[in-house]
VOPAGU-2260 file (C-alpha; in pm, 1 decimal, decimal comma):
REM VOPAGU-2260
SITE   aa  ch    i         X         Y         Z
SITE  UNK   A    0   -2996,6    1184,1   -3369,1
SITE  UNK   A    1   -2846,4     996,7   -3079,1
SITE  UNK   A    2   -3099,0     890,9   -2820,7
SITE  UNK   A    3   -2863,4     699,9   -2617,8
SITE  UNK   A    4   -2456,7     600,8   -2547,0
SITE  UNK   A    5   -2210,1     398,7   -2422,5
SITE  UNK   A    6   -1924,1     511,4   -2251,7
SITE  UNK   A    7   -1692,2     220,4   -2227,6
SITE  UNK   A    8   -1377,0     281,0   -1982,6
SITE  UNK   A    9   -1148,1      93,4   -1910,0
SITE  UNK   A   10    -928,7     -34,5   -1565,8
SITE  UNK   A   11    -660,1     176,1   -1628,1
SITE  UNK   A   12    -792,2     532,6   -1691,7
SITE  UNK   A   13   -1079,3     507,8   -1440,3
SITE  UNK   A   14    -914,9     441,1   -1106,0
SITE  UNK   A   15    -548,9     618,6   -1247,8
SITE  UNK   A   16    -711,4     989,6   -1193,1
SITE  UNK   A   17    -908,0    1193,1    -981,7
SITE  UNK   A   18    -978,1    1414,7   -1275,8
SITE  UNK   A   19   -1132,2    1128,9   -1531,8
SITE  UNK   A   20   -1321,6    1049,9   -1286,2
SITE  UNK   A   21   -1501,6    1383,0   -1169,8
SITE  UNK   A   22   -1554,2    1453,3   -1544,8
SITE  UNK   A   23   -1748,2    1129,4   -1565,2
SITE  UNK   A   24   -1997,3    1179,9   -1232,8
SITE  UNK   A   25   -2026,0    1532,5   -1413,8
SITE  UNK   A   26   -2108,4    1369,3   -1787,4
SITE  UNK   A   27   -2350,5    1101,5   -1611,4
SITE  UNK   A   28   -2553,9    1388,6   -1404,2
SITE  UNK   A   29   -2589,3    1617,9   -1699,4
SITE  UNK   A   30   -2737,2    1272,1   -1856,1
SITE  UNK   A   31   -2976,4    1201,7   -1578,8
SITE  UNK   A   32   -3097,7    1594,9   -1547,8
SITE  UNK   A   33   -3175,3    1633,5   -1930,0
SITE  UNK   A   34   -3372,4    1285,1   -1898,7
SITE  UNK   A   35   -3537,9    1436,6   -1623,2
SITE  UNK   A   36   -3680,7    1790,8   -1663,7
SITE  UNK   A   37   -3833,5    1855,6   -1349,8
SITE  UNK   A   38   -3529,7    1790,8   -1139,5
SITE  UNK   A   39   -3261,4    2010,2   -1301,2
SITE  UNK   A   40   -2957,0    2054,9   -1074,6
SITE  UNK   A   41   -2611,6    2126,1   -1096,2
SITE  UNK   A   42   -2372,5    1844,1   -1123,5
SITE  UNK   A   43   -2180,9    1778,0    -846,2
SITE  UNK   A   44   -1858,4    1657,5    -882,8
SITE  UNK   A   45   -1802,7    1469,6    -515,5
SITE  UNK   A   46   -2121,2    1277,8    -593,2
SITE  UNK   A   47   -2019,4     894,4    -640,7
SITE  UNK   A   48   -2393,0     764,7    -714,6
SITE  UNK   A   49   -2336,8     700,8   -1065,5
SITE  UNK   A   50   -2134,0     452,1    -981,4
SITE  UNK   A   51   -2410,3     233,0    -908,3
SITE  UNK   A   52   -2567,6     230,5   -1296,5
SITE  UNK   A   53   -2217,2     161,1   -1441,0
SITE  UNK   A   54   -2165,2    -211,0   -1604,9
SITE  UNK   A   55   -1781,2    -301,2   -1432,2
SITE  UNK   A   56   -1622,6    -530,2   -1710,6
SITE  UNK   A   57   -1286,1    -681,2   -1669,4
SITE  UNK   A   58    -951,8    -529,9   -1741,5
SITE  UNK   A   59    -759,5    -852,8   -1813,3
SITE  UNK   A   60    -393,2    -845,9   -1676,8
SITE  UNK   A   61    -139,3   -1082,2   -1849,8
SITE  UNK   A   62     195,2    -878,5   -1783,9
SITE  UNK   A   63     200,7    -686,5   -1474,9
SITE  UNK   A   64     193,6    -799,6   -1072,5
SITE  UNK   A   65     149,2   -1147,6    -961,4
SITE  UNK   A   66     -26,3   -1461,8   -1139,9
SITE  UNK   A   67    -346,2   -1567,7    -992,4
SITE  UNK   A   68    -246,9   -1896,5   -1130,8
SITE  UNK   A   69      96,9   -1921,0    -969,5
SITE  UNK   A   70     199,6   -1607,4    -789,9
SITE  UNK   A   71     485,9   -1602,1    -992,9
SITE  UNK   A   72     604,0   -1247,3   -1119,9
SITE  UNK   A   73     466,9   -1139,6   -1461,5
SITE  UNK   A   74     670,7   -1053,2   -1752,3
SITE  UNK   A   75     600,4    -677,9   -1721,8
SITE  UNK   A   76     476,6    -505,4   -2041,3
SITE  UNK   A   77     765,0    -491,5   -2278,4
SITE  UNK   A   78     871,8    -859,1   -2179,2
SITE  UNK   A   79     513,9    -966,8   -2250,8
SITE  UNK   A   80     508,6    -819,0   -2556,3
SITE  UNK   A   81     849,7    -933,2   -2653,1
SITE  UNK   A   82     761,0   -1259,5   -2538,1
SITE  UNK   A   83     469,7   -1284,4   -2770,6
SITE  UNK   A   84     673,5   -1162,5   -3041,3
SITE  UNK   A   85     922,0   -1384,7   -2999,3
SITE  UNK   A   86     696,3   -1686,1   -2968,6
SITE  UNK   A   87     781,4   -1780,6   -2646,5
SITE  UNK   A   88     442,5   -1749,3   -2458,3
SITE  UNK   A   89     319,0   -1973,8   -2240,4
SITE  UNK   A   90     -14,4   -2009,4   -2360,6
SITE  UNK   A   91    -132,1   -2253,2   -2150,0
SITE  UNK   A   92     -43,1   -2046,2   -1859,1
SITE  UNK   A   93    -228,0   -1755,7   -1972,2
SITE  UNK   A   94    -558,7   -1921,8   -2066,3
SITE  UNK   A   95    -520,8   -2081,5   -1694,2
SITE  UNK   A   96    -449,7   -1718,7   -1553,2
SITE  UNK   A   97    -751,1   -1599,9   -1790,2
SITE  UNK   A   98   -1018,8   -1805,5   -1653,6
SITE  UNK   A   99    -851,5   -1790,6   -1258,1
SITE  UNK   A  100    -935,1   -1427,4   -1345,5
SITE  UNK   A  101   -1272,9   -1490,3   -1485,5
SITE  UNK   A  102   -1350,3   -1717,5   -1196,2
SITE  UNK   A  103   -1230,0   -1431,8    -899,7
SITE  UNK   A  104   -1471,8   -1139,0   -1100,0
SITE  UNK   A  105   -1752,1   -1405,2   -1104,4
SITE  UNK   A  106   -1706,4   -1488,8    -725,4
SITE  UNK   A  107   -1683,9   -1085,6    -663,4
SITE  UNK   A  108   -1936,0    -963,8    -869,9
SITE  UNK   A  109   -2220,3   -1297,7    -910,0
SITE  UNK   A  110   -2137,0   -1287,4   -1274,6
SITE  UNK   A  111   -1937,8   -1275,0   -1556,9
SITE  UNK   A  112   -1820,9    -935,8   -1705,5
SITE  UNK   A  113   -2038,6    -824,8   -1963,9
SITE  UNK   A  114   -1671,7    -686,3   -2119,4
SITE  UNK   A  115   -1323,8    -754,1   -2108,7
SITE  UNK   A  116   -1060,3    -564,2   -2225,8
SITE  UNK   A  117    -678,5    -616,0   -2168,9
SITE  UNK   A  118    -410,2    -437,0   -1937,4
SITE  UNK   A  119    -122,9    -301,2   -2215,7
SITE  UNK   A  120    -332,2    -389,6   -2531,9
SITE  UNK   A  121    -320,4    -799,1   -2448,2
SITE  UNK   A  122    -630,2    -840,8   -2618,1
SITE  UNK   A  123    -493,7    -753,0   -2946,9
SITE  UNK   A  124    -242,2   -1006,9   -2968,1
SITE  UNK   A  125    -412,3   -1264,7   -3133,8
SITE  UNK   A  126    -288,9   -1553,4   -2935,5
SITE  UNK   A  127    -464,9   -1386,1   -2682,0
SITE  UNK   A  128    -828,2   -1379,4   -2843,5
């Protein structure tokens, strides 16, 4: 039996649709009212209070926009990709734009993320890790 879980999600698929995230406020309510008998309601999907008990990680971007680092243009994803296939990486400039991104959620938010996950896959690449 499950007592409790984690719903991990990530940059990209909470703030791309209206729909993902209605069916999350709707998940999270049906949590809180079968944790709390006395109070049974019906979820109500224009309710944004469970925002407030999610953990906001960060959704590391290495291909896409503008460097913190340098403002210089990404490589976009299939260049960074092909770039890190190819070898031809700038490494140093990533673990720069890494911890300038680090640095800007820790100024936002008082912390550090408690997660980090990477816009298109970076974290996989193991360069990256």
């Amino acid at each position: 039996v499950i007592s409790s879980a984690t719903i991990l999600v990530n940059g990209s698929s909470f703030s791309s649709c209206v729909q993902k995230l209605k069916a999350l406020n709707i998940c999270f309510q049906l949590d809180t009212n079968n944790n709390n008998d006395n109070n049974q309601k019906k979820p109500d999907d224009n309710d944004t209070s469970f925002m407030a008990h999610i953990s906001i990680g960060l959704h590391l971007n290495l291909t896409e926009g503008l460097s913190l680092v340098d403002g210089s243009e990404m490589l976009g994803k299939q260049g960074f990709w092909q770039a890190a296939h190819e070898k031809r990486v700038n490494w140093e400039w990533a673990e720069r734009e890494i911890i300038a991104q680090l640095e800007c959620y820790q100024q936002h938010f008082g912390s550090f993320p408690l997660h980090v996950d990477g816009h298109n896959h970076v974290h996989i690449i193991p360069e990256c890790v």
